[in-house]
C-alpha positions as CSV (number, residue, x, y, z in Angstrom):
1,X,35.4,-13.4,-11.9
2,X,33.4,-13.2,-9.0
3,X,29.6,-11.9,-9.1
4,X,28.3,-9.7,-6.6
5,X,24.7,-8.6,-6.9
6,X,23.6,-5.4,-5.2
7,X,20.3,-4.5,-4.1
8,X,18.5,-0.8,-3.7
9,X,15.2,-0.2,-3.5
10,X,15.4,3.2,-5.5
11,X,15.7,4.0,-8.8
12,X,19.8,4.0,-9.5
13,X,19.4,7.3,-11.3
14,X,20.6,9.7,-8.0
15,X,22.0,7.1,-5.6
16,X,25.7,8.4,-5.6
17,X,27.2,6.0,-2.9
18,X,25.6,3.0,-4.6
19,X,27.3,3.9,-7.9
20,X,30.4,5.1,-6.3
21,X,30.5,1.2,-4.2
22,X,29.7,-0.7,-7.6
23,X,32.3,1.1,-9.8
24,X,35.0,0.7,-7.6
25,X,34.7,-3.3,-7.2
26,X,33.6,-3.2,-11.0
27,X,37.0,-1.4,-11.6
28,X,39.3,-4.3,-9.4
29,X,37.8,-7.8,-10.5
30,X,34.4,-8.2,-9.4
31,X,31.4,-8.9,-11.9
32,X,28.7,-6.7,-10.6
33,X,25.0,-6.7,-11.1
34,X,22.7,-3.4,-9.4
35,X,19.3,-3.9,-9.3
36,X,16.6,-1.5,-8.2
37,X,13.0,-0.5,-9.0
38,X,11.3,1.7,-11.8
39,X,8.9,4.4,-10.0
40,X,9.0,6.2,-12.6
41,X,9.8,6.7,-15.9
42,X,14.0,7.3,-16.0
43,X,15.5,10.7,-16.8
44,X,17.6,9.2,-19.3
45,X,19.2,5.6,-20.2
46,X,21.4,4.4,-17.4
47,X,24.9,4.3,-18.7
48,X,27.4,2.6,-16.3
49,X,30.6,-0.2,-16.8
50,X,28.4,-2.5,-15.2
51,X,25.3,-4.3,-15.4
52,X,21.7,-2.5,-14.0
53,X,18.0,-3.9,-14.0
54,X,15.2,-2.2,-12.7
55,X,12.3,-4.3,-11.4
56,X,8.8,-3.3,-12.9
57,X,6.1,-2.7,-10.1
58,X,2.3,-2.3,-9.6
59,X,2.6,-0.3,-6.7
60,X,5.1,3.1,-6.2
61,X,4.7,3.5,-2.5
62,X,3.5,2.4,0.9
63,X,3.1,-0.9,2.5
64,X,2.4,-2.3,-1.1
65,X,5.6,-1.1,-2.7
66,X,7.7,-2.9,0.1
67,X,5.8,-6.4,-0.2
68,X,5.6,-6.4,-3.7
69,X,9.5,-5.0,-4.1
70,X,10.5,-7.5,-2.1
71,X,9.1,-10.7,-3.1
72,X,9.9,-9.4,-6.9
73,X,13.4,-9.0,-5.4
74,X,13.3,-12.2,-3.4
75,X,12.7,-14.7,-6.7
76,X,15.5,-12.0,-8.7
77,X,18.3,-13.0,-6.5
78,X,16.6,-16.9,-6.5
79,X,17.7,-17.3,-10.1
80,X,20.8,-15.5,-11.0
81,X,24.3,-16.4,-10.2
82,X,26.2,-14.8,-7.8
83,X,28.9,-15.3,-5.1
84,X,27.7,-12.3,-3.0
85,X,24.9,-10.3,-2.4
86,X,25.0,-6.9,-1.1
87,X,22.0,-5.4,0.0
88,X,21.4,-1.6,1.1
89,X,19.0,-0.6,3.7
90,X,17.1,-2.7,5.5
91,X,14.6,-2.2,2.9
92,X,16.3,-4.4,1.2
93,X,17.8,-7.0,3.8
94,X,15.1,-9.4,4.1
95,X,15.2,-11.1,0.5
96,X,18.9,-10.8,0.4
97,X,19.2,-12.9,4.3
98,X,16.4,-15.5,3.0
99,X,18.7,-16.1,-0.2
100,X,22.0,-16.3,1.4
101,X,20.8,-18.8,3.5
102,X,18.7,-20.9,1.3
103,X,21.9,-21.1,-1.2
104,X,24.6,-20.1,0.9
105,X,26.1,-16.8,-0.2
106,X,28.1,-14.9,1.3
107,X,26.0,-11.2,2.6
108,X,27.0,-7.9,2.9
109,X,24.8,-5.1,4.8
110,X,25.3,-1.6,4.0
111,X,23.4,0.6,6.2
112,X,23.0,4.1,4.7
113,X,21.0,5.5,7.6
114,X,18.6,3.9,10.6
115,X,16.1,3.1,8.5
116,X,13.9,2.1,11.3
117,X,14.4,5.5,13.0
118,X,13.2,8.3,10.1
119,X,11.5,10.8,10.7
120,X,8.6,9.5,8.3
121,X,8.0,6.3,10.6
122,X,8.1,8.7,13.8
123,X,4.4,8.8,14.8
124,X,3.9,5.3,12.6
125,X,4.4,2.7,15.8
126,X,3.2,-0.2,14.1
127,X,5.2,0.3,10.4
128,X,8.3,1.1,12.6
129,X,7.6,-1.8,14.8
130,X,7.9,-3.9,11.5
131,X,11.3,-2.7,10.4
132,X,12.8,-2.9,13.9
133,X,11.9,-6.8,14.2
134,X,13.3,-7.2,10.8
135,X,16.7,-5.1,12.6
136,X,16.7,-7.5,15.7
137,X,16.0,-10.9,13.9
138,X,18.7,-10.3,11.1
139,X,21.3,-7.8,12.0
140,X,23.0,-9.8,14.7
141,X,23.3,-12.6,12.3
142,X,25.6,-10.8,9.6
143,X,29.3,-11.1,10.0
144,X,29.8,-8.7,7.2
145,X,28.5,-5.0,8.0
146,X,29.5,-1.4,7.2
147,X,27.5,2.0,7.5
148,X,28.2,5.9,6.8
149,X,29.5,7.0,10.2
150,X,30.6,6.1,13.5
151,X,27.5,7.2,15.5
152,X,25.5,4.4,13.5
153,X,28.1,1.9,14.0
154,X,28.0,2.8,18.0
155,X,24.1,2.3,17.8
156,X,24.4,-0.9,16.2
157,X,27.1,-2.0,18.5
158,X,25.2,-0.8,21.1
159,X,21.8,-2.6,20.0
160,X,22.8,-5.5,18.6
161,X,26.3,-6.5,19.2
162,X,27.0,-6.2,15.9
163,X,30.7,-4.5,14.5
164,X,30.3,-2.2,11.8
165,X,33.1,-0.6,9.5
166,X,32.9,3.1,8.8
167,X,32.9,3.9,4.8
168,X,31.9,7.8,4.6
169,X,29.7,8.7,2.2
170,X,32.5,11.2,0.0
171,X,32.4,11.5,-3.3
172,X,35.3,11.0,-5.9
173,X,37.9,13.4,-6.3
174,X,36.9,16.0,-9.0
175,X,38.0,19.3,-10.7
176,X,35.4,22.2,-10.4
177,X,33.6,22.3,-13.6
178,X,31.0,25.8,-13.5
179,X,28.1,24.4,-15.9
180,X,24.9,26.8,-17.1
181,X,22.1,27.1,-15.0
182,X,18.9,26.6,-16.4
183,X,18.1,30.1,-14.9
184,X,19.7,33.3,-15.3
185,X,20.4,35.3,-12.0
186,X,23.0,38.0,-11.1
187,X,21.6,37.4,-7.4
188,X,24.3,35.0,-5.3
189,X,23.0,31.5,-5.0
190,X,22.7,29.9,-1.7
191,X,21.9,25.9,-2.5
192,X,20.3,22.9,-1.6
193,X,20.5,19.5,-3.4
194,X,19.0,16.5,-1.7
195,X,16.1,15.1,-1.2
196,X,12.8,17.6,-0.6
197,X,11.3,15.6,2.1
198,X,10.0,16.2,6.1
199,X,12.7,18.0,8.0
200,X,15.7,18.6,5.6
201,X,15.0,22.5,6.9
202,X,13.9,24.0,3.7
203,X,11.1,25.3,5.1
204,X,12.8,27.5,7.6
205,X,15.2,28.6,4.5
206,X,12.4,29.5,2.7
207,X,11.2,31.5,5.5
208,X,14.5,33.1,5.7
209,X,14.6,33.8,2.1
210,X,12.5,37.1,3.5
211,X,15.4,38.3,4.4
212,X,18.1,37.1,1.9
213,X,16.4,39.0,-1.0
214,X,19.4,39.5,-3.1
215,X,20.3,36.0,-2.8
216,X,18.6,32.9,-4.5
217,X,17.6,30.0,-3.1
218,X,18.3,26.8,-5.3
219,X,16.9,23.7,-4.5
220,X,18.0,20.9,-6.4
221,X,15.9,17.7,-6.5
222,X,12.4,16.3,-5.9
223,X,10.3,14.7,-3.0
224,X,7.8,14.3,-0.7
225,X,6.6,17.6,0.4
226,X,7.9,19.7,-2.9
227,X,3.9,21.1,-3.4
228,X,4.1,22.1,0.6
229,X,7.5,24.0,0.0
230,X,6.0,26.0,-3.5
231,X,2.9,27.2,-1.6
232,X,4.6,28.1,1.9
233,X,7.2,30.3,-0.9
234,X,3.6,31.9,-2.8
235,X,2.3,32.3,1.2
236,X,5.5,34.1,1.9
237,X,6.1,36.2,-0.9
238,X,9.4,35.3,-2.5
239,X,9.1,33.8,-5.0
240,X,11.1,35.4,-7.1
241,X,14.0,35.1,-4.3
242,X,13.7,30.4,-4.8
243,X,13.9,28.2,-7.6
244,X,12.9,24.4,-7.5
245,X,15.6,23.0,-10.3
246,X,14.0,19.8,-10.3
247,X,16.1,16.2,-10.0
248,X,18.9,16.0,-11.7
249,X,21.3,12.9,-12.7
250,X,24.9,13.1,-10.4
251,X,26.9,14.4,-13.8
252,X,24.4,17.1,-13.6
253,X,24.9,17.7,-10.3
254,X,29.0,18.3,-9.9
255,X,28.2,21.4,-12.8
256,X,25.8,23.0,-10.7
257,X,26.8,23.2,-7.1
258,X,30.0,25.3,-8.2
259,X,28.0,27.7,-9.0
260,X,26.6,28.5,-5.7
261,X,28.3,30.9,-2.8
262,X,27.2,28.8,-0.2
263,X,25.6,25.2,0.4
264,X,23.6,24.2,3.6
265,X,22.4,21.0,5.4
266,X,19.7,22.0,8.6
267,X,18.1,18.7,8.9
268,X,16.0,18.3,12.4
269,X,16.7,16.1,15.0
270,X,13.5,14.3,14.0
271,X,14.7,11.0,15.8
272,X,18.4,9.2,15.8
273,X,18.1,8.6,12.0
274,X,18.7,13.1,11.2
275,X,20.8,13.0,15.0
276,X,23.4,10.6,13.4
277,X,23.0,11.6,9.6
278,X,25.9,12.8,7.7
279,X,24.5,13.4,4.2
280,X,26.4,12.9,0.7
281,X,25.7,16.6,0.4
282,X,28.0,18.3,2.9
283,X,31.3,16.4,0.7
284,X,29.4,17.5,-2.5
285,X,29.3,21.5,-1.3
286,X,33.4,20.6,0.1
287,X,34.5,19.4,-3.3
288,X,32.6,22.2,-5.2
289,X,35.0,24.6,-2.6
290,X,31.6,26.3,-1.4
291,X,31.7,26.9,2.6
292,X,28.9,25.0,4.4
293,X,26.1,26.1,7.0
294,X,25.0,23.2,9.0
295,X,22.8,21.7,11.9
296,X,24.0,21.5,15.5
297,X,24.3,17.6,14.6
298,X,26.9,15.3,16.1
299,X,28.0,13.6,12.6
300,X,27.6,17.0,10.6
301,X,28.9,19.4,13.1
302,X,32.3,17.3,13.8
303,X,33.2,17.6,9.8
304,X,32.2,21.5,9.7
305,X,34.2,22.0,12.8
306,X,36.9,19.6,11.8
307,X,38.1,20.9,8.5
308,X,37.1,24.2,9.4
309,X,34.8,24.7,6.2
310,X,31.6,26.3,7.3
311,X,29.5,27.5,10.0
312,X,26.9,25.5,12.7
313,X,23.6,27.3,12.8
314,X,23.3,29.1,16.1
315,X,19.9,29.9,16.4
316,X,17.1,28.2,14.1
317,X,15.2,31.3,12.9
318,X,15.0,32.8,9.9
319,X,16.2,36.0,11.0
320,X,19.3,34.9,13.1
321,X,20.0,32.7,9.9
322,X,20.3,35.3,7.7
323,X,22.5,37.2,9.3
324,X,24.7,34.3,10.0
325,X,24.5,33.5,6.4
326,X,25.5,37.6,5.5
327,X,28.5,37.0,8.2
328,X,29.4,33.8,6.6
329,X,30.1,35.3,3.3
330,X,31.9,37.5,4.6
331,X,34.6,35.5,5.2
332,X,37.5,33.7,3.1
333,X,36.9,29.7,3.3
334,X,39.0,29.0,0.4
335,X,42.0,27.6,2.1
336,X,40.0,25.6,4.3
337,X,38.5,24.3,1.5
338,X,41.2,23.0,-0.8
339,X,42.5,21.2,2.2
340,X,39.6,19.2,3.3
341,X,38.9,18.6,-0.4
342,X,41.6,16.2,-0.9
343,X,41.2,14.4,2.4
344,X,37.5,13.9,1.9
345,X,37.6,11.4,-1.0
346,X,36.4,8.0,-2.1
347,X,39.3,7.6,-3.3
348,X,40.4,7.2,0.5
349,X,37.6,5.4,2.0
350,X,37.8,2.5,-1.3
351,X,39.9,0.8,0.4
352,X,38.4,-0.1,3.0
353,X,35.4,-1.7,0.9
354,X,37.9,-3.1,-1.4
355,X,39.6,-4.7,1.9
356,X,36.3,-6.4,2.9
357,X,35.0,-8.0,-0.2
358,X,38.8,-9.0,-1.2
359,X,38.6,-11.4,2.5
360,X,35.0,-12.8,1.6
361,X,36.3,-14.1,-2.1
């Protein structure tokens, strides 16, 4: 059996695509080990059909997490057998190239996002600087590449000369299960699961929340600027009108996104990384058959328009939002819904991963 180990730099607990790429090549042949890091201590005891380590660090973030992730990483992969490594992000890239070479293994890149091009490294020249060497120096050298969406693979064609597959980020096909809410509300819930960091737009729905006071905003996970968000919704007055649900496992997840009337995605155009981003959350909100309001994003926008499952936001204020939002319910989505549903699967993109990791071995 051949052994593939895979590389994150999170840890495992929320990382969909990851778990969605390892099950699927755990499920036809391949041995898989995923390793990641320990930030902090684990909601509950990973249980997958394959095998997980989390590296122990010293330090959870900055320029210390990424040099001491990374060497721990480097002497991981030095000792344990494999036949291919996989490594995600560039984050993760540089251990994963030194090894391949040193012991000739076969490498696989996939790029979730442009790293080098968040919004976090925007006004950080010299971090950013570091991240695009390590692009330039190693991308160009991998034969075997995929990444989330075309407008990524373009840039890195573009950039670096370097083909990239498309695998969408979609999630499995699944039935609607309605779970309980940790809260009790007869108001409609408008949600958000993702990531709470820098220019995901929550601040502008919370802003808008003035307006949507029968509704409830639910925002589902953790991040950077979570304190920022709670006192701009104490500064504002509502809130009894948003609820921070905390992180949540994936299981977790597909119980509560049902339960919402509507789901949104308003990242910025903070740099190419937002520009090209099609998040993981946009499929979520289609399989739970809730309509979508979006940012006037290439990626994002071409789905919404597409399958016909959602709105575009027309104006960003919080006033023009909620009445788009009021409009939006108004409308039946439903058919739309239960179309695009079965076409935006993992089941469908699988075999395109399956396909590349079939030639290497």
């Amino acid at each position: 059996m051949k052994k593939i180990i895979v590389s994150v730099s999170n840890d495992l607990i929320t990382d969909q695509r990851v778990h969605k790429v390892c099950n699927s090549l755990s499920e036809n042949g391949f041995s898989i080990i995923l390793v990641g890091c320990q930030k902090t201590k684990p909601l509950k005891a990973l249980e997958r059909n394959y095998e997980t380590k989390l590296l122990k660090l010293f330090f959870t973030k900055g320029v210390l997490f990424y040099a001491e992730f990374n060497i721990r990483l480097f002497f991981f992969l030095l000792f344990r057998e494999k036949d291919v490594l996989l490594s995600n992000d560039i984050d993760t890239l540089l251990p994963n190239y030194l090894i391949s070479k040193f012991q000739n293994k076969k490498l696989v890149f996939d790029s979730h996002e442009l790293f080098s091009e968040i919004p976090e490294l925007v006004n950080r020249r010299y971090v950013k600087n570091v991240w695009v060497s390590l692009e330039k120096k190693i991308i160009p050298k991998i034969k075997n590449t995929y990444t989330v969406c075309e407008s990524i693979a373009k840039h890195y064609k573009e950039k670096y000369n370097t083909e990239f597959k498309v695998i969408r980020n979609v999630p499995k096909s699944t039935i609607i299960e309605e779970g309980s809410l940790k809260i009790s509300t007869e108001r409609k819930i408008i949600i958000y699961q993702g990531a709470i960091n820098v220019g995901r737009g929550l601040e502008l729905m919370i802003d808008t929340m003035m307006y949507l006071q029968e509704y409830l905003l639910v925002i589902v996970g953790d991040g950077d600027v979570k304190e920022e968000l709670f006192q701009r919704m104490l500064k504002n007055r509502v809130k009894g009108s948003v609820y921070f649900y905390g992180k949540v496992s994936p299981e977790e997840l597909k119980t509560i996104t049902p339960n919402a009337v509507l789901g949104f995605s308003m990242e910025e155009d903070l740099g190419l990384n937002y520009r090209y981003a099609l998040p993981n959350k946009i499929f979520d909100y289609i399989q739970a058959e809730i309509p979508v309001l979006c940012s006037d994003l290439p990626e994002m926008k071409k789905i919404i328009q597409e399958y016909k499952v959602g709105e575009v936001v027309m104006e960003r204020t919080p006033e023009k939002i909620a009445l788009q939002i009021k409009g939006m319910l108004k409308k039946d989505f439903s058919k739309e819904l239960k179309a695009a549903k079965q076409k935006l699967i993992w089941e469908q993109e699988e075999q395109k991963l399956l396909q590349l990791f079939n030639q290497l071995v």
